[in-house]
C-alpha positions as CSV (number, residue, x, y, z in Angstrom):
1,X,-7.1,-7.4,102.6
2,X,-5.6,-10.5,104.5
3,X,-1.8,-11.0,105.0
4,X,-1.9,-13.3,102.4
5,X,-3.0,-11.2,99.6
6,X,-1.4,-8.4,100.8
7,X,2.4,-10.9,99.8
8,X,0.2,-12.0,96.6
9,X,-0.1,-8.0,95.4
10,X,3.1,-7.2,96.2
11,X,4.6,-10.4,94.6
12,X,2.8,-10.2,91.2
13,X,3.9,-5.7,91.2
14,X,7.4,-6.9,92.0
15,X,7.4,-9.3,89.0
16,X,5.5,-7.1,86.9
17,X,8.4,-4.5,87.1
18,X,11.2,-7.0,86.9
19,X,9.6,-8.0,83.6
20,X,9.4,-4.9,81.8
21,X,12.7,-4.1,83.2
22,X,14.1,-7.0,81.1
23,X,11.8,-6.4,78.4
24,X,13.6,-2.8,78.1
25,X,16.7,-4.4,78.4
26,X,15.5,-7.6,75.7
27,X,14.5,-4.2,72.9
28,X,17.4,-2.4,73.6
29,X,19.7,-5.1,73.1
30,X,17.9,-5.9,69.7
31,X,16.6,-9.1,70.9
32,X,13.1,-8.4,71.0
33,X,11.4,-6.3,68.1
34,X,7.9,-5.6,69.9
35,X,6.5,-2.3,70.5
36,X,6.1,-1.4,74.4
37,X,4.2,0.9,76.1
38,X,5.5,0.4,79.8
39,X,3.4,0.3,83.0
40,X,6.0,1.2,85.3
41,X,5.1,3.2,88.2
42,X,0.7,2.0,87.6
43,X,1.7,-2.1,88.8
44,X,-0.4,-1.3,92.3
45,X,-3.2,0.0,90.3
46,X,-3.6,-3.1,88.3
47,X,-2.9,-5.5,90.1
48,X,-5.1,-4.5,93.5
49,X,-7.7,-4.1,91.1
50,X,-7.5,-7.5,89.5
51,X,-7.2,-9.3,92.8
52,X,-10.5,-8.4,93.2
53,X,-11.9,-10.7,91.0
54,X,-13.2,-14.7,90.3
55,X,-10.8,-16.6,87.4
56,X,-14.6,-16.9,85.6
57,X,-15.0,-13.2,85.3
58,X,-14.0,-11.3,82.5
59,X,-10.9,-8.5,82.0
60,X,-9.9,-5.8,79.8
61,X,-7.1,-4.7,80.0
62,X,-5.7,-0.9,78.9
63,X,-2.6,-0.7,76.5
64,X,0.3,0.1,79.2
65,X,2.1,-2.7,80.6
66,X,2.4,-6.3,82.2
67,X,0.7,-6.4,85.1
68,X,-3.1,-6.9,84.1
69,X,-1.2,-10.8,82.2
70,X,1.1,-11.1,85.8
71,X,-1.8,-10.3,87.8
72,X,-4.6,-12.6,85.9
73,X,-1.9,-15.7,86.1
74,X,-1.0,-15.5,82.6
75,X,2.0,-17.6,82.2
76,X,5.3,-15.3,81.4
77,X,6.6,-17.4,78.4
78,X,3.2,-16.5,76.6
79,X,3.7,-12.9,77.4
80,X,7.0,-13.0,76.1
81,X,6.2,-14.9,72.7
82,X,3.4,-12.6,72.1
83,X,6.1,-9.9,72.4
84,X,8.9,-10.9,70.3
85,X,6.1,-12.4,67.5
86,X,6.9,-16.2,68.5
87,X,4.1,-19.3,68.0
88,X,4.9,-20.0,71.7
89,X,2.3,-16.7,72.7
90,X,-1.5,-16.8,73.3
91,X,-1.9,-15.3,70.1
92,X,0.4,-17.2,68.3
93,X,2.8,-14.5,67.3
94,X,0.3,-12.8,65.5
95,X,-1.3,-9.8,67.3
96,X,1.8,-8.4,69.3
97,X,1.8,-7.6,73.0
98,X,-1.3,-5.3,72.9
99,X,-3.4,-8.1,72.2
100,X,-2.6,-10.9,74.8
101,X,-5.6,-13.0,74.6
102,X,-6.7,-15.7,77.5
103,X,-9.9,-17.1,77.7
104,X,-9.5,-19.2,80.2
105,X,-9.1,-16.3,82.5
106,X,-11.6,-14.3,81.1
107,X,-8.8,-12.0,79.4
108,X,-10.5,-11.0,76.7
109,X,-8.0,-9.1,75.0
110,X,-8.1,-5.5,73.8
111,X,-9.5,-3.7,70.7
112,X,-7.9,-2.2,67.6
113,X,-8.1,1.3,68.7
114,X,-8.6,2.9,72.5
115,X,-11.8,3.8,73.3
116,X,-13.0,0.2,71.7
117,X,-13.0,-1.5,75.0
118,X,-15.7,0.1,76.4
119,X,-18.6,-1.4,73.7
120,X,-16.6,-4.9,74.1
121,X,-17.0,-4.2,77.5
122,X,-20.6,-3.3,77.6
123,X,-21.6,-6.4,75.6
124,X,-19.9,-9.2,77.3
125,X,-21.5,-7.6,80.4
126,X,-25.2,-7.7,78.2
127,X,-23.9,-11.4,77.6
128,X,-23.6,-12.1,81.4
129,X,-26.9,-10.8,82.0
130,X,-28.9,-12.7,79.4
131,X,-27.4,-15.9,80.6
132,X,-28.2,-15.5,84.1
133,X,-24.5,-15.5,85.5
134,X,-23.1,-13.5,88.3
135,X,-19.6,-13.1,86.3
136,X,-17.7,-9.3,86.7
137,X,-16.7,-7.5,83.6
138,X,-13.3,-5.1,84.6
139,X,-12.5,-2.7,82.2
140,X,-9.3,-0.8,82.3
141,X,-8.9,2.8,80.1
142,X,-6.6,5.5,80.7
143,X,-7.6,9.4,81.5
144,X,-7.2,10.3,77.5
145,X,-10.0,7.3,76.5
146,X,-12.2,8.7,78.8
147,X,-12.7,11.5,76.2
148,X,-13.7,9.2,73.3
149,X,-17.5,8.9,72.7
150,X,-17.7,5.2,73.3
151,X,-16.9,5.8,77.1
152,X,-20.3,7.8,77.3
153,X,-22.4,5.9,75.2
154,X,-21.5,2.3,77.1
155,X,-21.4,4.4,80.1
156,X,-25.1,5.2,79.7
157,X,-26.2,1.4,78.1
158,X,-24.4,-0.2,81.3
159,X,-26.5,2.3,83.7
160,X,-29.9,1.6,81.8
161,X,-29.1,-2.1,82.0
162,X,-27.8,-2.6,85.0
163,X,-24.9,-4.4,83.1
164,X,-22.2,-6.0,86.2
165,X,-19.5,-3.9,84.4
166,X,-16.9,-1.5,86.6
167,X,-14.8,0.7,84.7
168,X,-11.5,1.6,86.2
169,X,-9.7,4.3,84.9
170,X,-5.9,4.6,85.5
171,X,-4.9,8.4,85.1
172,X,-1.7,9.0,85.1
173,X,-1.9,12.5,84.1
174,X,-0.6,12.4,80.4
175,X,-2.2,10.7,77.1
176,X,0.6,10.9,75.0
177,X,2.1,13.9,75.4
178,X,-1.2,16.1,76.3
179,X,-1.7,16.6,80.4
180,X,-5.1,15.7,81.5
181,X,-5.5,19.5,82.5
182,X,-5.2,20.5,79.0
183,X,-7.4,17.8,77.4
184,X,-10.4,17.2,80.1
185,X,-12.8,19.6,81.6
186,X,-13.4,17.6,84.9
187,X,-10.5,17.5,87.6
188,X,-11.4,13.8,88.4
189,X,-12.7,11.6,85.5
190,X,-15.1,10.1,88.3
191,X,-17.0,12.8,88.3
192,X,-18.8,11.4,85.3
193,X,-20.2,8.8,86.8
194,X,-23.3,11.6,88.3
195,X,-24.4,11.8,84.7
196,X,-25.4,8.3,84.6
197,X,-26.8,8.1,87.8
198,X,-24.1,5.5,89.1
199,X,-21.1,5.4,91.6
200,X,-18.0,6.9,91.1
201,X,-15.1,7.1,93.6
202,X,-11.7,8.6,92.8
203,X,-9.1,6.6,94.9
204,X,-4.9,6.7,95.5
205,X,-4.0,4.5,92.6
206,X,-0.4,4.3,94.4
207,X,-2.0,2.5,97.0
208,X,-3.0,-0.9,96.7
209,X,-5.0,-1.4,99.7
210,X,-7.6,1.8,98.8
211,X,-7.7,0.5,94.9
212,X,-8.5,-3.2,96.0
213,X,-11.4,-2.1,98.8
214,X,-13.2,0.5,96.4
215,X,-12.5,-2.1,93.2
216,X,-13.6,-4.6,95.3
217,X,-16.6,-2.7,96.6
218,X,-18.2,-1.9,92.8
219,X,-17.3,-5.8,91.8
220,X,-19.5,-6.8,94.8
221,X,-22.5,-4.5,93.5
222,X,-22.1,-5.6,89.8
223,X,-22.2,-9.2,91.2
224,X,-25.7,-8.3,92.8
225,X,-27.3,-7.3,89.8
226,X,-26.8,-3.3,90.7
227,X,-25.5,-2.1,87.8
228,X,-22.2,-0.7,87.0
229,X,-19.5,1.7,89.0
230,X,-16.3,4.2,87.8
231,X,-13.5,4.0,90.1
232,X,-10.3,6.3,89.5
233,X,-7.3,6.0,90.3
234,X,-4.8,9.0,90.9
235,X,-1.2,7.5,89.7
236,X,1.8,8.0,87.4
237,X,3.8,6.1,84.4
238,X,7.3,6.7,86.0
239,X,8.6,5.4,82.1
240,X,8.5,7.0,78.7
241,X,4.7,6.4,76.5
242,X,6.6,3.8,75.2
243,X,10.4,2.5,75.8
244,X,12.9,4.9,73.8
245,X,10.3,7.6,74.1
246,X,12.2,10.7,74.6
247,X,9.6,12.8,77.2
248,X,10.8,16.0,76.0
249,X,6.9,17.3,76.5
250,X,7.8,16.8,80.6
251,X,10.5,18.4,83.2
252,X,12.7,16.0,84.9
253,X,12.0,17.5,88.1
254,X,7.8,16.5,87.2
255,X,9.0,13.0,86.7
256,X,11.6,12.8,89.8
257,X,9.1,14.1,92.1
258,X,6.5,11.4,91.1
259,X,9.3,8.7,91.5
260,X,9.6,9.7,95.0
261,X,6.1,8.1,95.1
262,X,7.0,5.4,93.5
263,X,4.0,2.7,94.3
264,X,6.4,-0.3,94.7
265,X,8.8,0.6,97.3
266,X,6.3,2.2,98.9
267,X,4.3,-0.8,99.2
268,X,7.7,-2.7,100.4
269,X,8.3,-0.8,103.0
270,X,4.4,-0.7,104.3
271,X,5.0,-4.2,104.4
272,X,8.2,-4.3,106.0
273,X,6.8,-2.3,108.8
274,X,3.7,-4.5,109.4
275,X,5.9,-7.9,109.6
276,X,4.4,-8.9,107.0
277,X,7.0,-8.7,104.3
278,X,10.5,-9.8,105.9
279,X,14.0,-9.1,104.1
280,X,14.0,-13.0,103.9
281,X,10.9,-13.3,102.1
282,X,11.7,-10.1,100.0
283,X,14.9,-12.3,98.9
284,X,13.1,-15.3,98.0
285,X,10.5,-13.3,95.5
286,X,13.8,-11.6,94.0
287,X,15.5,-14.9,93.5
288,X,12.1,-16.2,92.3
289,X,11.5,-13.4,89.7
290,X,14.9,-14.1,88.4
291,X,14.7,-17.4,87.6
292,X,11.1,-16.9,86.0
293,X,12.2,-14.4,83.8
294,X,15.9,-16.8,82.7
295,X,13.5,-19.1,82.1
296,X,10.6,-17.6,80.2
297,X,13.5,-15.7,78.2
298,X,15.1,-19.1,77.4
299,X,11.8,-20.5,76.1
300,X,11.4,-17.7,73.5
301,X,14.4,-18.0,72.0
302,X,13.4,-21.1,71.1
303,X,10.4,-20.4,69.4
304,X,9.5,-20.2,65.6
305,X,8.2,-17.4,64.0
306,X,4.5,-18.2,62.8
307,X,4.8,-19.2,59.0
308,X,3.4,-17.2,56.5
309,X,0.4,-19.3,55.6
310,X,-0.6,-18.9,59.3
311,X,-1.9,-15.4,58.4
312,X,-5.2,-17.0,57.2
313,X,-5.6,-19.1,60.2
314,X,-7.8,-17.9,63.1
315,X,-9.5,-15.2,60.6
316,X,-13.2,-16.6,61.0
317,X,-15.2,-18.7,63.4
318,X,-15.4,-22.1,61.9
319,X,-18.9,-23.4,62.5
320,X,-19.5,-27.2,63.2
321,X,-23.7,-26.4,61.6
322,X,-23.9,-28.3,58.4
């Protein structure tokens, strides 16, 4: 990881977390109606691991937070609109902020219900193959999806098809309100990668530099026609499951601790000591996030909610055959 990307990563987590600050602060204030489940404290995670790829391969994301849209280039206005229900969003105020949709980044949006990604996943990497492309499917899930049977059975297609697919999984230790501990036999969801006879590496997901060489590593294999790799990484949502959630199912002290490790200063201050980041530089992306957000805020409150008759649009392919 070059100087360069290293300022990219830490720019795009430091935006990331300035956006669903303001997003808290947007639902709070009764300005924005959308349901949120925040990613703060799992921005290194996603964003190292979407550095990794082309803007032709393909991405899906997991339900908790910004960062996959902020990483991928998505611009913030859309992310916004999507949020509050506004026309101005890539899904035209009709699917909410869990289904962000971009296809000219390859974001291919997220399913219905969790554990759905992984067949989507699966098939646009079956689609890749059949066409003769070297495009990268990344597929993002949390430690409680990796129990649903979809994981195992597009697990086990991938491997028998060589399909260029890498499933990362971001545990953070809770789904819902059920630790890992209690809900998973394995101690590291990686593990399960030996029963399909491919890679698996558990990694620091608090550490961009280890997610992005062993994301980095699998997308290079999947791009060679190898077949598919499980990378996990070990992190933490430093928020609620989603914003007004009251955590009563975890101590303080559990979630204090864990802020301690808290990826994005942590990151700063790596930086910081290498030279690369400088307190002048640091200001600049501050001043820069700022006026993003005032802006992208501004735009959506001048945005329409989609008309009722809208609700049929976008339902069906329309084909041009006739």
């Amino acid at each position: 990881m070059d100087n360069k990307l290293k300022l990219d990563i830490y720019r795009k987590m430091l935006l990331s977390r300035r956006l669903e600050e303001r997003i808290a602060e947007l639902i709070k204030a009764g300005q924005a109606g959308g349901f949120m489940h925040p990613g703060v404290g799992q921005e290194a995670l996603q964003v190292a691991a979407i550095a990794t790829l082309r803007p032709d391969d393909y991405l899906l994301y997991a339900h908790r937070g910004v960062a996959y849209w902020v990483a991928r280039g998505i611009p913030i206005e859309k992310i916004l609109c999507d949020l509050a229900g506004k026309e101005g969003g890539t899904n035209r105020g009709k699917g909410g902020v869990m289904r962000v949709v971009y296809p000219e980044l390859g974001v291919l949006g997220e399913s219905g219900t969790l554990g759905g990604c992984f067949p989507i996943a699966a098939g646009a990497g079956l689609s890749i193959k059949v066409k003769g492309e070297d495009k990268v499917v990344l597929c993002f899930f949390g430690d409680g999806t990796s129990n649903r049977g979809t994981f195992h059975e597009a697990m086990n297609l991938s491997a028998v098809r060589k399909l260029p697919v890498v499933f990362v999984c971001e545990n953070n230790g809770w789904a819902v309100s059920m630790p890992t501990e209690r809900s998973t036999a394995v101690k590291d969801i990686s593990a399960r990668a030996a029963g399909y006879n491919i890679p698996g590496k558990t990694v620091d997901g608090n550490d961009p530099e280890a997610v992005y060489d062993a994301v980095k590593e699998a997308v290079e294999r999947a791009r060679k026609g190898l077949g598919p790799s499980l990378v996990e990484g070990k992190t933490y949502r430093l928020w609620g499951h989603w914003i007004g959630d009251p955590e009563n199912y975890r101590s303080r002290e559990e979630v204090e601790k864990h802020w301690r490790r808290d990826p994005l200063p942590r990151f700063e201050q790596k930086l910081l000591g290498e030279k690369v980041l400088t307190e002048k530089i640091k200001a600049e992306f501050e001043a820069e996030t700022r006026a993003t957000l005032d802006k992208a805020v501004e735009f959506v409150r001048k945005q329409p909610f989609p008309k009722p008759e809208t609700a049929l649009e976008d339902v069906f392919s329309e084909s041009s055959a006739g």
